[in-house]
N, C-alpha and C positions, 0 to 999 in steps of 0.2 A: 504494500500500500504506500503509494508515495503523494504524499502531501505536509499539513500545514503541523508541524513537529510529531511527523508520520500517526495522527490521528485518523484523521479525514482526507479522501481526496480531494486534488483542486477542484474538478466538474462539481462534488458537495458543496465546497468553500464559493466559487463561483453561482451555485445555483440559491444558497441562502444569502449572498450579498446582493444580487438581482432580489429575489422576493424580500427583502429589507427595503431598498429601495422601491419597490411596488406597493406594498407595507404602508413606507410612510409620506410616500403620493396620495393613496388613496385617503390616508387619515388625514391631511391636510398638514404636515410637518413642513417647517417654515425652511427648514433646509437639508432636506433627502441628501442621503450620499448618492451616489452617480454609479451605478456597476459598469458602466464599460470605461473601462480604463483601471477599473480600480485593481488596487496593486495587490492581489488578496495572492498571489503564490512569490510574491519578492521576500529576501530573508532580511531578520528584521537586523539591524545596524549593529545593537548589540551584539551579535555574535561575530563581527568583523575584529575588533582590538584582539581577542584574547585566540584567535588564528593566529593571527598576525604575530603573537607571542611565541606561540607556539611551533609556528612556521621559523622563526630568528632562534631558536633555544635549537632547534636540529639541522641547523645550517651549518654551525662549528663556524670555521673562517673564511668559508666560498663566497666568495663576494657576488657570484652569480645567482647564488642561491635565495642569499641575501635582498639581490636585485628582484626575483622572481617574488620572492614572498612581498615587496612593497608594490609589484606591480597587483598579484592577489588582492593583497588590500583596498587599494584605487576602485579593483574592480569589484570588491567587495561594497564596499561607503557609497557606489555609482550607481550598482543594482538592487538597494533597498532605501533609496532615499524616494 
C-alpha cells in the first residue's frame, strides 16, 4: 500500500480531499480548499532536515557524496513546499 505515511492510498487521500471540498461548497464554507492541485501525496518538509543528516553522517569524506545528499535536500524542501 503506498501512500500518505503508508496508511491510505493516494486515489483515498485524493478522493476524500475532492469530497471535502464538495462538502464545504455545498455547506456554504467561506473558503473551501480546492482539490485539484492540492498537494495531498507531497512529503511533508519535516522529514527533509533529519535525511539530510542522515545522508552527511554516511558520507565519511566524499565530497560527492556530500554534494549528492544537499542536492536531495533542495529537492526535498522543493517537493513539499
Amino acid at each position: 500500500m503506498n501512500g500518505t505515511q503508508n496508511w491510505f492510498p493516494m486515489e483515498w487521500m485524493q478522493w476524500a480531499i475532492c469530497h471535502l471540498e464538495y462538502m464545504q461548497t455545498s455547506f456554504g464554507h467561506p473558503d473551501p480548499i480546492k482539490c485539484e492541485g492540492f498537494p495531498y501525496d507531497k512529503r511533508q518538509c519535516d522529514e527533509c532536515e533529519p535525511t539530510l543528516v542522515d545522508c552527511i553522517a554516511n558520507c565519511g569524506d566524499d565530497p560527492s557524496c556530500i554534494s549528492n545528499c544537499n542536492r536531495d535536500f533542495a529537492d526535498c524542501m522543493d517537493g513539499c513546499q
